[in-house]
C-alpha positions as CSV (number, residue, x, y, z in Angstrom):
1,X,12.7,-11.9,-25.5
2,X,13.3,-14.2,-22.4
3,X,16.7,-16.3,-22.4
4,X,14.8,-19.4,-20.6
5,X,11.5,-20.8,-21.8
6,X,10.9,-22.8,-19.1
7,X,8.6,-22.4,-16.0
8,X,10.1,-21.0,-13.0
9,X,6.3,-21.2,-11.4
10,X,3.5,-23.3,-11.8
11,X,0.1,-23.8,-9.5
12,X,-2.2,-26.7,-11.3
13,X,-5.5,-26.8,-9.7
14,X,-4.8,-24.6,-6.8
15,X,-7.9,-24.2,-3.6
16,X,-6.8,-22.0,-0.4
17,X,-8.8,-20.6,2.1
18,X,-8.5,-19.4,5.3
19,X,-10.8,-21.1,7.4
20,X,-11.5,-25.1,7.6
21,X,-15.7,-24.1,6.9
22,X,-15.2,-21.0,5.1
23,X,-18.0,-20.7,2.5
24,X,-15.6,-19.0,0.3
25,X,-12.3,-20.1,-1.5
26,X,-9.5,-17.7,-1.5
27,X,-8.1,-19.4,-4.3
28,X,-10.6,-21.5,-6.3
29,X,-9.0,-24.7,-8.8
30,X,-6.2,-22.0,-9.9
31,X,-3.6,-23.1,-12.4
32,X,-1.2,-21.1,-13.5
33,X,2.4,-20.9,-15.2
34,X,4.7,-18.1,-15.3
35,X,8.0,-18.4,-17.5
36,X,11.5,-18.0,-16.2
37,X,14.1,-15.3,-16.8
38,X,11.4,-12.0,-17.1
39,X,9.0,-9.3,-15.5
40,X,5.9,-10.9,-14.9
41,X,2.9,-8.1,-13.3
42,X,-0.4,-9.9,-12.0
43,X,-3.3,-7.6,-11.8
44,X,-6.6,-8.3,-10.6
45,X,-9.3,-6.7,-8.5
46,X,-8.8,-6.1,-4.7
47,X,-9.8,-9.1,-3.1
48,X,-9.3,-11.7,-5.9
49,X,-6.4,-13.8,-4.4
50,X,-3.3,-11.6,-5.5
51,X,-1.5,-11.4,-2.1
52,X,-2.7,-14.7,-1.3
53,X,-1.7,-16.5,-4.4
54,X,1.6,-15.0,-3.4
55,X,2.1,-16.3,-0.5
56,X,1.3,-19.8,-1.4
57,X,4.0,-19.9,-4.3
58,X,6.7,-18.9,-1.7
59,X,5.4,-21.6,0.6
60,X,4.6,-19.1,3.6
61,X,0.8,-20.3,2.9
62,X,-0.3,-22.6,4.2
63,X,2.9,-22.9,6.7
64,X,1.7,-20.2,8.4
65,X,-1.7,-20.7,8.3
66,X,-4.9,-22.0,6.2
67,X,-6.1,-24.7,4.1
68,X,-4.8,-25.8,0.8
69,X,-7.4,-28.3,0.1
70,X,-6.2,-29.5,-3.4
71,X,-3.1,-28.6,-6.2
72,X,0.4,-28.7,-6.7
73,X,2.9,-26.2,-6.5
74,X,5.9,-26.7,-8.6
75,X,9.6,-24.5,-8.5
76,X,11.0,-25.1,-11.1
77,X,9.5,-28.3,-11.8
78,X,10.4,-29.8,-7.7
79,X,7.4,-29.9,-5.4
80,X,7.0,-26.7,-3.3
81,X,5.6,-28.8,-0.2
82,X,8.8,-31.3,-0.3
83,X,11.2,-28.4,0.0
84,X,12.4,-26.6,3.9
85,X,12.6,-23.0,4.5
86,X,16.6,-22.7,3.2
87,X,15.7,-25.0,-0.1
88,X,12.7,-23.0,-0.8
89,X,15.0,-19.2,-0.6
90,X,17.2,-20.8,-4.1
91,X,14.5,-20.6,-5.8
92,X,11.5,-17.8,-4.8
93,X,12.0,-14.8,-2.2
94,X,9.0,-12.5,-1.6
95,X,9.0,-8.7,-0.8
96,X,5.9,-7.8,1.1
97,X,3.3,-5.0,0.4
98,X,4.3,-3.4,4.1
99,X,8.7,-3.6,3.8
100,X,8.6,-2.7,7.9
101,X,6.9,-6.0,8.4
102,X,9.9,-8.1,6.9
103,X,13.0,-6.5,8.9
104,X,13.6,-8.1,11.7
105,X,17.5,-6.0,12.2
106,X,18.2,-2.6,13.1
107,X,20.5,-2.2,9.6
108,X,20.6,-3.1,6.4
109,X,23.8,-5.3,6.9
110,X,22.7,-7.2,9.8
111,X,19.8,-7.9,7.8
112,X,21.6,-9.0,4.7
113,X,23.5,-11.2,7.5
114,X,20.3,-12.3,8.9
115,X,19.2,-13.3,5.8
116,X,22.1,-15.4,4.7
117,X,22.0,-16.9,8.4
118,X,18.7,-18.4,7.7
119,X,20.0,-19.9,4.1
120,X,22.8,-21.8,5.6
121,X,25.4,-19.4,4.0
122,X,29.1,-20.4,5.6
123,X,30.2,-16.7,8.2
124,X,33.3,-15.9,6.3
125,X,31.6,-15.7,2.8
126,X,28.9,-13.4,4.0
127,X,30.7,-9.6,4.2
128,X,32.2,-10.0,0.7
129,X,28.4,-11.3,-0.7
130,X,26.8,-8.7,1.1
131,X,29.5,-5.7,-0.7
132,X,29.0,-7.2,-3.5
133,X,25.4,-7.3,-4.0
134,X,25.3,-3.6,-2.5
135,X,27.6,-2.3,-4.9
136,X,26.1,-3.9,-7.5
137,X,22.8,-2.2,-6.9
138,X,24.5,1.2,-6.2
139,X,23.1,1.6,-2.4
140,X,26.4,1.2,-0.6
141,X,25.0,4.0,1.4
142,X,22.1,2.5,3.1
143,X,24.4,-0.6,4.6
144,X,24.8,0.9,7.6
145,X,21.9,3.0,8.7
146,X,19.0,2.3,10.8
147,X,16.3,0.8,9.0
148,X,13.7,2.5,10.9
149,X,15.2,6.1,9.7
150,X,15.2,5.6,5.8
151,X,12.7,6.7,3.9
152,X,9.4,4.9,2.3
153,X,11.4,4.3,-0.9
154,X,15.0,3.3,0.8
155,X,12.7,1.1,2.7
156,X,11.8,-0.6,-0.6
157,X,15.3,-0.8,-1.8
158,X,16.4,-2.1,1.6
159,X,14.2,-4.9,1.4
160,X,14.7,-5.8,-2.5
161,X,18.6,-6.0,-1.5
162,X,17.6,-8.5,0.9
163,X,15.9,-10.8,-1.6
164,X,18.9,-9.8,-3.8
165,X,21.7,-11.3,-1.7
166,X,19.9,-14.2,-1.3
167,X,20.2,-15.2,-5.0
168,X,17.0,-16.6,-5.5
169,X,15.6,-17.5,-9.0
170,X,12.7,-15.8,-8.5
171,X,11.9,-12.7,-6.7
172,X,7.5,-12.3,-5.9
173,X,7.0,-8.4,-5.2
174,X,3.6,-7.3,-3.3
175,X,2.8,-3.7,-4.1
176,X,6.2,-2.5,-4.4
177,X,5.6,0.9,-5.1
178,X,3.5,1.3,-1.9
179,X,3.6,4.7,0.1
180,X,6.6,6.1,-2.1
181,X,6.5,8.8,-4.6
182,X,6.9,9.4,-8.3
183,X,10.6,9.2,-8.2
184,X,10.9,6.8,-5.7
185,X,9.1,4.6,-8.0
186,X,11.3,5.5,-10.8
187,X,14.2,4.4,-9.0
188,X,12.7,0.8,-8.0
189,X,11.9,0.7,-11.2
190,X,15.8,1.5,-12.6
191,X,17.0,-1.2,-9.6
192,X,14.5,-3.8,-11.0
193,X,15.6,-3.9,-14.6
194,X,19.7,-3.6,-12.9
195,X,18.9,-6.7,-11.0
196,X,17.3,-8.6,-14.5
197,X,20.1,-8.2,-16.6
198,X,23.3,-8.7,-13.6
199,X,21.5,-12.0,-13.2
200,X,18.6,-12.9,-15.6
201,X,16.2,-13.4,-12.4
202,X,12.6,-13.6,-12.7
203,X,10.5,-11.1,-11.2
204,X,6.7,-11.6,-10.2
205,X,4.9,-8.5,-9.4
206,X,1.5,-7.5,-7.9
207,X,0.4,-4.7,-9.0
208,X,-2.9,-2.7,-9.4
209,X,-1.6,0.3,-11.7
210,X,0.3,-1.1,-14.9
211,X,1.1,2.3,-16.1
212,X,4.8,2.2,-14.2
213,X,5.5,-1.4,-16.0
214,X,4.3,-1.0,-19.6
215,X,7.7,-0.3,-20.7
216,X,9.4,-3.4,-18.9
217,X,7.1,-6.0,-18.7
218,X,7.4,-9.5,-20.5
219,X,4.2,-10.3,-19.7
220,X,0.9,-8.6,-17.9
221,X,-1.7,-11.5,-16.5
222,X,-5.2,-10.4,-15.3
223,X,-6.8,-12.4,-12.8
224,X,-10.4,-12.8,-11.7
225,X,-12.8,-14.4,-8.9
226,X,-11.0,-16.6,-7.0
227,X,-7.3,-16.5,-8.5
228,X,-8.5,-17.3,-11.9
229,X,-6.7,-16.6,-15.1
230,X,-8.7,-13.9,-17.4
231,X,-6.1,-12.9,-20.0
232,X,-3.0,-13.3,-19.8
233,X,0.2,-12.4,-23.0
234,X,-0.8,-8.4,-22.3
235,X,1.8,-6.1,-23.4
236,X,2.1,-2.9,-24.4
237,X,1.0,-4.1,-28.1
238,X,-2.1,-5.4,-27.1
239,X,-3.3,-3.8,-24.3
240,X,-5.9,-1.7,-25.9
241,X,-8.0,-4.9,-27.1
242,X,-8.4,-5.8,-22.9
243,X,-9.8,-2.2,-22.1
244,X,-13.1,-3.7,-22.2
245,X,-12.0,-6.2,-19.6
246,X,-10.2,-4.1,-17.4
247,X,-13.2,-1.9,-17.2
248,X,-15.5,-5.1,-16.5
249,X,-13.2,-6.0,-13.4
250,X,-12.7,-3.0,-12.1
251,X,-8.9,-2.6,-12.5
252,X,-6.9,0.6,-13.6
253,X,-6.4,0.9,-17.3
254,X,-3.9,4.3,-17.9
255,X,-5.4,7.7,-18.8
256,X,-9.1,6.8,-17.5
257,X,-9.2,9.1,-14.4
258,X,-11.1,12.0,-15.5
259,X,-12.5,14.9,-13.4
260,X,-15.9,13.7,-11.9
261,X,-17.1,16.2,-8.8
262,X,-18.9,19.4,-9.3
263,X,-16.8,22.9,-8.7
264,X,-17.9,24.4,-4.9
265,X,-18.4,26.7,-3.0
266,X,-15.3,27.0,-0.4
267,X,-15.7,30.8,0.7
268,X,-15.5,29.4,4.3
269,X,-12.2,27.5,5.7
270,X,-12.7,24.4,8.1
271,X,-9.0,24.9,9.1
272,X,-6.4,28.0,9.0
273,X,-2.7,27.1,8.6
274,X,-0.7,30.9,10.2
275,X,2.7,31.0,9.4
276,X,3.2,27.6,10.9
277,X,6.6,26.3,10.6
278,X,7.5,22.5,11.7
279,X,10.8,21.3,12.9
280,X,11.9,17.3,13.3
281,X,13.1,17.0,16.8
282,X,16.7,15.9,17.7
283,X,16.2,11.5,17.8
284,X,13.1,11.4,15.5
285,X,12.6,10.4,12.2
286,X,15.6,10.5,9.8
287,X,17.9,12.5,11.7
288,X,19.3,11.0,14.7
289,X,22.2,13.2,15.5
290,X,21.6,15.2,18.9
291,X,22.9,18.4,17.8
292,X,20.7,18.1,14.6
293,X,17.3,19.4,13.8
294,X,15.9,19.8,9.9
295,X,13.3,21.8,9.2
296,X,10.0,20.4,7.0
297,X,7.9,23.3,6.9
298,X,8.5,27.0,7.2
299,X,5.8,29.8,7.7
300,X,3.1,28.0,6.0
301,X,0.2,30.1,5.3
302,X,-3.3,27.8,3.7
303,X,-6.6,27.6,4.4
304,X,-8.4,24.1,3.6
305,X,-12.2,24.9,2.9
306,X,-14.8,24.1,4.5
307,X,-17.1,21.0,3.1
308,X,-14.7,20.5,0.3
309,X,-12.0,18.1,-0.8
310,X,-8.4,19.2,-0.5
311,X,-5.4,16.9,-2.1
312,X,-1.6,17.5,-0.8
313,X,0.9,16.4,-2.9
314,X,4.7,16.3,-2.7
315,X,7.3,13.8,-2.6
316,X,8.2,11.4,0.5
317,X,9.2,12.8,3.6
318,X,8.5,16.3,2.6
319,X,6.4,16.5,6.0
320,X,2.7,15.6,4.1
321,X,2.2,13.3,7.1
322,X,3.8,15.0,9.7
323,X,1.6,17.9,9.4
324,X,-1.4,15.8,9.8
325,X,0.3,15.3,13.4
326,X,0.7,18.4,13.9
327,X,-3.2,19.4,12.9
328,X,-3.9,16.2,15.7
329,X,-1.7,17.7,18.0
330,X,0.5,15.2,18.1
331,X,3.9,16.9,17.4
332,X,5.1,20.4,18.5
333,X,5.1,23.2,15.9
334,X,5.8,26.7,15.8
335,X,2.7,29.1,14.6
336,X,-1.4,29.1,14.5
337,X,-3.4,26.0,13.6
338,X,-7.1,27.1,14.0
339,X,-10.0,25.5,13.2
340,X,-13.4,27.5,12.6
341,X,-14.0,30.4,14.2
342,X,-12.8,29.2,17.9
343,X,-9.4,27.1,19.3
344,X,-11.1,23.4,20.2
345,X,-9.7,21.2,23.1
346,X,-7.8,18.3,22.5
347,X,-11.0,16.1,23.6
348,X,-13.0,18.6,21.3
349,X,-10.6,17.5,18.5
350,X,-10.9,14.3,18.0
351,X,-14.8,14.4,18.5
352,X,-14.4,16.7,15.2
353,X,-11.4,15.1,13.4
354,X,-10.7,11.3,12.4
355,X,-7.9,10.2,10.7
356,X,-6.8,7.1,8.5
357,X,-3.0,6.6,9.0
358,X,-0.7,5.7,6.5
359,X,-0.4,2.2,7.5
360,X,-4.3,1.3,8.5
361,X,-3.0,-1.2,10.7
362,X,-2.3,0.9,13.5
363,X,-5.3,2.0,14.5
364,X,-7.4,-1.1,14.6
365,X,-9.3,-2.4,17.7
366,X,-11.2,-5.4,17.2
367,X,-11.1,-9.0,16.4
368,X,-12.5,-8.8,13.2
369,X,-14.3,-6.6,10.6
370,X,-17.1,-6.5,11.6
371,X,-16.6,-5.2,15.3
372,X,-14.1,-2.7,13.7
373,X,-17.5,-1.2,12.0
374,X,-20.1,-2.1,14.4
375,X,-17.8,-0.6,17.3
376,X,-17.5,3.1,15.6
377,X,-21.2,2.9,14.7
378,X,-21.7,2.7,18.3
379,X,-19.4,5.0,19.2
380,X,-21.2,7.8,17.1
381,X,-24.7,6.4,17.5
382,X,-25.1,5.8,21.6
383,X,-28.3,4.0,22.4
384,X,-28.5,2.3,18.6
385,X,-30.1,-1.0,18.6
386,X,-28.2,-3.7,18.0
387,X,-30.2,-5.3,14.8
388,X,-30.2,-1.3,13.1
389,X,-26.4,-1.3,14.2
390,X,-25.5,-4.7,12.0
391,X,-27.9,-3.8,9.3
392,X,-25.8,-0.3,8.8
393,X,-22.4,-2.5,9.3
394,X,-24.1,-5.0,6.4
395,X,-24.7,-2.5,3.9
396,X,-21.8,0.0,4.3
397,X,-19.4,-3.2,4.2
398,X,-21.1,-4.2,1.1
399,X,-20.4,-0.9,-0.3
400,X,-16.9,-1.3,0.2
401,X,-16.4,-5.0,-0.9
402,X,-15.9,-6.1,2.7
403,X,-19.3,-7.4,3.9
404,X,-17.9,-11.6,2.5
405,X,-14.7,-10.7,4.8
406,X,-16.6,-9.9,7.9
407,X,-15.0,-12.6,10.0
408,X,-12.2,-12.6,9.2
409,X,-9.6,-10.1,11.3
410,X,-8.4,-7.0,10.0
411,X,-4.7,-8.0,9.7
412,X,-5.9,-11.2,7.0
413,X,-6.7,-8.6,5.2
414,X,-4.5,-7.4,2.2
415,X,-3.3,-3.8,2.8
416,X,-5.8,-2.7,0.5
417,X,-8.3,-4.1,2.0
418,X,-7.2,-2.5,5.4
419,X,-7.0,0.8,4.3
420,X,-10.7,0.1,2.8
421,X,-11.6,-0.9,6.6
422,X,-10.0,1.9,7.9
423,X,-11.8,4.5,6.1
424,X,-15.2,2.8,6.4
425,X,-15.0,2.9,10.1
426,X,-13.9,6.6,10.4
427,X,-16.8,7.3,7.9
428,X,-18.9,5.9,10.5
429,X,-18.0,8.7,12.5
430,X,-19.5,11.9,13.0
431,X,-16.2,14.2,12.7
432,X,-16.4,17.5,10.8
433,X,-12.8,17.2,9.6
434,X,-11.5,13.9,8.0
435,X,-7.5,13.5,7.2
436,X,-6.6,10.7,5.0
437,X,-3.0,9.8,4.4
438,X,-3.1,7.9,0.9
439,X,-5.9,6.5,1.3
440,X,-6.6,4.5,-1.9
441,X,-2.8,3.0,-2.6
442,X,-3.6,-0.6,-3.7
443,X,-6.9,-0.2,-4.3
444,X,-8.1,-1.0,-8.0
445,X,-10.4,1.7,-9.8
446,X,-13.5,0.0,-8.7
447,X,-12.8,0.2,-4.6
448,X,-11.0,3.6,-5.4
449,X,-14.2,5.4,-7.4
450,X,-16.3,3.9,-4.4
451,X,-14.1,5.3,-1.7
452,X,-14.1,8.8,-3.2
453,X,-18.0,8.6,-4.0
454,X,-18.5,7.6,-0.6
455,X,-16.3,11.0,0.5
456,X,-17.9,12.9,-2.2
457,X,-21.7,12.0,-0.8
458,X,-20.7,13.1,2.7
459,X,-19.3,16.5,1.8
460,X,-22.6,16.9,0.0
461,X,-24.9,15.6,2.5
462,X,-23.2,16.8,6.0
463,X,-21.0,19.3,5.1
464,X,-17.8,17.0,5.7
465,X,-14.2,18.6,5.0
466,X,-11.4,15.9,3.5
467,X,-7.6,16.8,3.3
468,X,-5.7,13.7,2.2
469,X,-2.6,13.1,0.6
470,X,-1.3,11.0,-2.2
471,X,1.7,10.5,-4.8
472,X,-1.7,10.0,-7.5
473,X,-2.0,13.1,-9.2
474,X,-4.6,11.5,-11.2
475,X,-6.5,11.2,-8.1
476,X,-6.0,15.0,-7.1
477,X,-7.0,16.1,-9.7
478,X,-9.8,14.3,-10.5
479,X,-11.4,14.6,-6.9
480,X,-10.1,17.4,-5.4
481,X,-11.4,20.5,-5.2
482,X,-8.2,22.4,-3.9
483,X,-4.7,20.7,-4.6
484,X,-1.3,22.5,-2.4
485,X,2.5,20.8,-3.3
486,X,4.4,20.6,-0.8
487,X,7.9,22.6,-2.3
488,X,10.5,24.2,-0.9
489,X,8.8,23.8,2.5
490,X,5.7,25.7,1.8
491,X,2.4,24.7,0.6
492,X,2.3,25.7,-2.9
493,X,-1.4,26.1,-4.2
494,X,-2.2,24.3,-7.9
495,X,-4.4,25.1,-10.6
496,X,-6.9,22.4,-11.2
């Protein structure tokens, strides 16, 4: 039960969008009210207004940019749009899906400082509220180093002792669990429910996967089309009666990913791994020491076959996505990476290997969606007419749920979204060898059976080869045709 029945949150007749003429609403005539004092997870398909809705109950919509054309936003019954910057921190704080997008220090503690700089908080009380709040949440450990070096999951701490020191009323999470593994998430989840009882805050969370929460939560709300309310009072009690629902909309519902793709044949490999062995470099990564070098991988011996689907699992920074470097080239390693039956030039290469990176962002080159697609259609297609080149961009972004989204430019998009964009454009492509790292994190099951379809179609038709990772070992193993762990430094092979 919640110790305050009272709303910390409430939208009444809500309309965003992005654009002055946009045909579409982002947010259309939402109303909502969420209780103080408890978990609260939003779920919803990708696309419906999650992120967005977000960011207009912290006030960084439309500050920042967009319309709200109608509605009230009310913090704890004040007017969101009467409050500055430093009023509107007492009462909501956000975490964003991407926590390297909200640091703006090079440590945790000048950070914290940072933050409490921007709330008005008085110099000399700020290095006994910063202990304080790191003690409390047991990371005394990460004060100090450089936030660039922690991992995806100290990352996520990091930035939740951020909104912590702050002492909001209400913390809004965006995909918090995003890019960090099974016991990274574990641990969020432990440093959530810490944070709830030391100070009875309310916690909003987006989430697409409600499997991590069912044990927590106060209070699951579904939303459809347009940020609209479609159930909300789900709990672990009830949840069965909203399966229907949840299968309607597309969204994850726990224990439904079953193994789909045929068994194949993968007598020949696209790629030979020979005792290769990976060291990070003095200055990189993690370790920053000059007389310090850690080994990820050591005499690795695999074969990924050839016009199949390979998963890797294994835990963050085990070196999943450093080896894709090293496949690219990118990093030094020790030891035989050959591909087929002859060595291919770097130019060679990446004519016959794309890659989606971790974070999509990074590798986008246009101004908005469609260019991103049109321009690798080109790329692979020279001498393609213009009018065949945009009906191919139409239907492959319909496929994907990104053909209503084709203005607008790839970093509007949520990272979902992105990482959608992102694999469309390298399936574009005419590479033999495809490496996707995570590729469907925060998609729902809808956007996620299309993506691996879509993968599944070209290894049947052109003879494509997929290695990707993922913390999803749902995913593996309903997809894959070959899973390898990453343990102890090897790549250990799974039975599916």
């Amino acid at each position: 039960m919640r110790k305050e029945e009272f709303p910390v949150l409430q939208l009444e007749h809500v309309t965003f969008r992005y654009y002055e003429n946009a045909k579409r609403n982002i947010l259309d005539d939402v109303s909502l009210s969420i209780l103080a004092g408890g978990i609260t997870v939003l779920m919803g398909s990708s696309g419906c207004g999650k992120s967005t809705l977000a960011a207009v109950s912290c006030g960084l919509l439309p500050e920042n940019g967009g319309y709200l054309e109608q509605g009230e936003i009310l913090l704890y019954g004040k007017n969101l749009a009467e409050m500055n910057q430093s009023r509107r921190a007492a009462y909501v704080t956000m975490m964003f899906q991407n926590p390297d997008l909200q640091f703006c220090m090079d440590t945790l503690r000048k950070e914290m400082q940072f933050c409490l700089e921007n709330i008005c908080v008085p110099s000399s009380e700020m290095d006994s509220r910063i202990e304080k709040a790191v003690r409390e949440l047991g990371v005394e450990e990460l004060l100090d180093k450089k936030l660039h070096s922690l991992s995806g999951g100290e990352k996520q701490k990091a930035a939740l002792c951020c909104l912590y020191v702050m002492e909001s009323k209400c913390m809004i999470l965006d995909e918090p669990f995003a890019n960090i593994d099974e016991e990274g998430t574990r641990e969020l989840i432990q440093l959530l429910t810490k944070m709830k009882k030391l100070r009875n805050q309310t916690i909003i969370v987006i989430d697409h996967r409600m499997k991590h929460w069912l044990d927590i939560v106060d209070e699951m709300i579904l939303l459809g089309e347009g940020g609209k309310v479609l159930a909300r009072g789900i709990t672990r009690e009830n949840i069965e009666e909203c399966y229907p629902l949840f299968q309607k909309e597309g969204v994850f519902y726990p224990g439904v990913c079953q193994r789909t793709t045929p068994v194949r044949n993968m007598e020949m490999a696209a790629c030979h791994l020979d005792q290769v062995s990976i060291l990070v470099e003095a200055g990189r990564g993690r370790w920053k020491r000059k007389d310090r070098r850690r080994q990820l991988l050591h005499q690795v011996n695999v074969r990924f076959p050839k016009g199949a689907m390979t998963a890797i699992l294994g835990p963050s920074g085990c070196g999943k996505t450093t080896l894709f470097l090293a496949m690219l080239r990118q990093i030094s390693y020790e030891g035989n990476i050959q591909f087929g039956e002859k060595a291919w030039t770097k130019k060679e290469q990446f004519q016959h290997m794309g890659i989606v990176f971790q974070n999509p962002a990074n590798q986008f080159i246009t101004q908005n969606v469609r260019q991103e697609v049109e321009s690798s259609i080109m790329q692979w297609n020279p001498g393609i007419k213009d009018e065949e080149c945009a009906c191919l961009a139409d239907r492959m972004m319909e496929e994907y749920g990104l053909l209503r989204f084709h203005r607008y430019s790839p970093y509007m998009l949520s990272q979902g979204q992105q990482r959608r964009l992102a694999v469309l454009s390298v399936l574009a492509g005419k590479q033999n060898i495809l490496l996707l790292d995570e590729p469907t994190y925060g998609q729902d099951y809808r956007s996620t059976t299309a993506i691996m379809e879509q993968l599944t179609e070209k290894i049947q038709k052109d003879g494509l080869t997929v290695i990707f990772t993922t913390h999803d070992e749902e995913l593996a193993h309903a997809w894959a045709d070959k899973i390898y762990r990453v343990q102890e430094q090897k790549l250990q092979e799974e039975m599916i």
